[in-house]
C-alpha positions in Angstrom: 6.0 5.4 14.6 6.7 8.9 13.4 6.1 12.6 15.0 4.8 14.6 12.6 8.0 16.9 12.7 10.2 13.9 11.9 7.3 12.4 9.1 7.1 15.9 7.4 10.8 16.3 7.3 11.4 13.2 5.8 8.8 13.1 2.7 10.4 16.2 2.2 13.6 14.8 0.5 11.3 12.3 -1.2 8.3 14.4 -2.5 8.9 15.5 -6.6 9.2 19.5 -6.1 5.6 20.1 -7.9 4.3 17.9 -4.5 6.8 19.6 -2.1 4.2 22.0 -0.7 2.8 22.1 3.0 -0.5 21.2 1.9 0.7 18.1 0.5 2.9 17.2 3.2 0.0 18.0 5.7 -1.9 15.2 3.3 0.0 12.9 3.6 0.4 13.1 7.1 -3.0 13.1 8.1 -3.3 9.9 5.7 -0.1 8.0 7.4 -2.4 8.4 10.8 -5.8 7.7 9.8 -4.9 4.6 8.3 -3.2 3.1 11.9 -6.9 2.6 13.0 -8.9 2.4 10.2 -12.9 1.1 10.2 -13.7 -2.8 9.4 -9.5 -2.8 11.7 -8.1 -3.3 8.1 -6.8 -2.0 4.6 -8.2 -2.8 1.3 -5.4 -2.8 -1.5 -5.3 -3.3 -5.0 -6.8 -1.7 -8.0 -10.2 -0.1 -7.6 -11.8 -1.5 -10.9 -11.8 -5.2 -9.1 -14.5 -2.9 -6.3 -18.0 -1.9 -7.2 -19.2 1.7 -6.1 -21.5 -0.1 -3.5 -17.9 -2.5 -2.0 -16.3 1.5 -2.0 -19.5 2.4 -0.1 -19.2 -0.5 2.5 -15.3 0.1 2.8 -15.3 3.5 3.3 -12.5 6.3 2.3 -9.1 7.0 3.8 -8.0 10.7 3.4 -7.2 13.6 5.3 -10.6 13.6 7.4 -11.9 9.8 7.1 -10.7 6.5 8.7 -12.2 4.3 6.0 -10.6 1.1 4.5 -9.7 2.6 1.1 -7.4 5.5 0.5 -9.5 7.9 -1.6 -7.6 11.2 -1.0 -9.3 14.7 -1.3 -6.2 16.5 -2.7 -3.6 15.4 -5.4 -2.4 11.8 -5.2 0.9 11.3 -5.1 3.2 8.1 -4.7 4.4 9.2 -1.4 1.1 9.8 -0.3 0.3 6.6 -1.2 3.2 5.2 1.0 2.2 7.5 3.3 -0.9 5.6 3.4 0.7 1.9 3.6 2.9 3.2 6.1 0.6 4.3 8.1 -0.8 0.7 8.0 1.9 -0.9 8.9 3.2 1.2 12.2 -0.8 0.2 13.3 0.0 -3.3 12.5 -3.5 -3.2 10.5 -4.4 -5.9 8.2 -4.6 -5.5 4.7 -7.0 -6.7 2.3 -6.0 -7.5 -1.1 -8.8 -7.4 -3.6 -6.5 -8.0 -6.9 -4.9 -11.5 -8.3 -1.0 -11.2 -7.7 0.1 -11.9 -11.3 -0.7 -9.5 -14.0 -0.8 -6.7 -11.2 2.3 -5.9 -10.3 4.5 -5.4 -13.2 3.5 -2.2 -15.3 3.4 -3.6 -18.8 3.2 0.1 -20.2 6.0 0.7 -18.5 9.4 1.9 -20.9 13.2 2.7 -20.2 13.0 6.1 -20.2 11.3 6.5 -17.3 12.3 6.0 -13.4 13.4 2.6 -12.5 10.4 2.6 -9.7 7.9 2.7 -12.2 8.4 -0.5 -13.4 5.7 -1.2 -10.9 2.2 -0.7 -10.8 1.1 1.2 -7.8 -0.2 -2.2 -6.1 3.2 -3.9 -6.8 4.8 -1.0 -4.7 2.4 -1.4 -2.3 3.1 -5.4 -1.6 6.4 -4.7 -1.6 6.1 -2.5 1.5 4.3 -5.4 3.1 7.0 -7.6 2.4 9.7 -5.1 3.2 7.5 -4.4 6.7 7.2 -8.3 7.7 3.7 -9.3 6.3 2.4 -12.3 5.1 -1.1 -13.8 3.7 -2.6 -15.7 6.6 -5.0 -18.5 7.0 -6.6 -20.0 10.3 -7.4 -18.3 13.2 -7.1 -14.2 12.5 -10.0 -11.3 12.4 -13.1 -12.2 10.4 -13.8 -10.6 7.4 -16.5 -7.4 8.9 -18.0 -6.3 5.8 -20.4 -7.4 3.4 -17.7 -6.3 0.1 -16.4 -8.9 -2.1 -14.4 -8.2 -5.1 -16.3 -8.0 -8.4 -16.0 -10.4 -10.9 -12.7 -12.7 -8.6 -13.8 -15.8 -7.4 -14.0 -16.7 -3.2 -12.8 -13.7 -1.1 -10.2 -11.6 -0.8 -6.6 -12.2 0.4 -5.8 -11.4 3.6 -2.2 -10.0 4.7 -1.4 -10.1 8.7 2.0 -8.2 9.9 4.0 -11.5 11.6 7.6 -10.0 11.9 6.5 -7.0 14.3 10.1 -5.8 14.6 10.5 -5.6 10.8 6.6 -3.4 10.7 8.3 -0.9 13.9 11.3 -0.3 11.9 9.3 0.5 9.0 9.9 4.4 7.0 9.4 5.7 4.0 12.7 6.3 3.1 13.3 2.9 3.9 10.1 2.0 1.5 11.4 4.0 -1.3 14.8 2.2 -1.2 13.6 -0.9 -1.4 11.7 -0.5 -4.3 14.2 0.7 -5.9 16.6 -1.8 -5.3 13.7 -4.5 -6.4 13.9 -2.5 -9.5 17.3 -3.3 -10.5 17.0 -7.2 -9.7 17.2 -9.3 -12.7 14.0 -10.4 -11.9 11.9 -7.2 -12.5 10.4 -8.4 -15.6 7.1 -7.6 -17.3 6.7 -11.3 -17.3 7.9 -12.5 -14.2 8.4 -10.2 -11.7 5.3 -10.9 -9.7 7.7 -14.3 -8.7 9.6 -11.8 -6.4 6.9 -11.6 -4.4 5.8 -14.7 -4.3 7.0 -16.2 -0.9 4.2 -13.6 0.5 1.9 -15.9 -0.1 0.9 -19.5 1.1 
């Protein structure tokens, strides 16, 4: 788990200069630790248009000054924020909630050569691959009841439910860590529009 010292130094070498401000740093940081012990004792991932406003309501915002289930900064999202966010997750050994289908949501299909290799995912791709990188899995059987009323719009049964089971791999968790790995997913051979979901795919029962 990070001191903010160590934190803020560190997304220093990985924030793009137009984020590299204290503001943004203190953003992120204040995100990274309200999401270790966040209301309902879990995280909701995934894209936003599978949630109503009412589900957003019920789940409540992470940012700078809430403990909510779903990060809805104040200031200027950023990527790292967003790992920030994840991160912060996974140091409190939180669950996370997926609220999207796997396939057809982690490969950006806009996404061209000309652009960073990491952007080949959508930002929900990157953010399962942090819980795989971190030692989480989907989960059946005897784990924390679902504690809201939420249910994804329009996606049949509930959600997906990610627990942290390798808590070694979760302590030794950082962003630079996080931003390496996605990078080096990025270069497999697998990292296709079509099938690069697959890589993730022993996540999941």
């Amino acid at each position: 788990m990070y001191e903010e010292v160590t934190f803020k130094a560190e997304i220093a070498g990985l924030l793009p200069s137009d984020f590299n401000t204290d503001a943004h740093k203190n953003a992120c940081w204040l995100v990274y630790c309200n999401a270790q012990s966040p209301d309902h004792n879990r995280l909701v991932a995934g894209r936003l248009e599978h949630l109503g406003d009412e589900q957003i309501r019920i789940l409540g915002k992470t940012n700078a000054s809430s403990t909510g289930s779903i990060l809805r900064t104040e200031t200027r999202w950023s990527i790292i924020l967003n790992d920030s966010w994840i991160l912060g997750g996974v140091h409190g050994r939180v669950n996370f909630e997926l609220v999207s289908p796997v396939q057809g949501n982690v490969m950006d299909q806009s996404y061209t050569t000309n652009l960073s290799a990491d952007r080949k995912f959508t930002v929900t791709g990157r953010e399962l691959i942090g819980l795989k990188t971190f030692g989480y899995q989907q989960v059946y059987g005897p784990v924390e009841k679902i504690t809201h009323e939420a249910r994804p719009a329009g996606l049949p049964g509930t959600t997906i439910l990610l627990q942290c089971t390798n808590p070694n791999l979760a302590e030794s968790a950082t962003l630079t860590r996080y931003t390496s790995e996605v990078m080096r997913m990025a270069a497999s051979p697998g990292a296709t529009k079509a099938a690069g979901w697959q890589m993730l795919d022993d996540m999941f029962i």
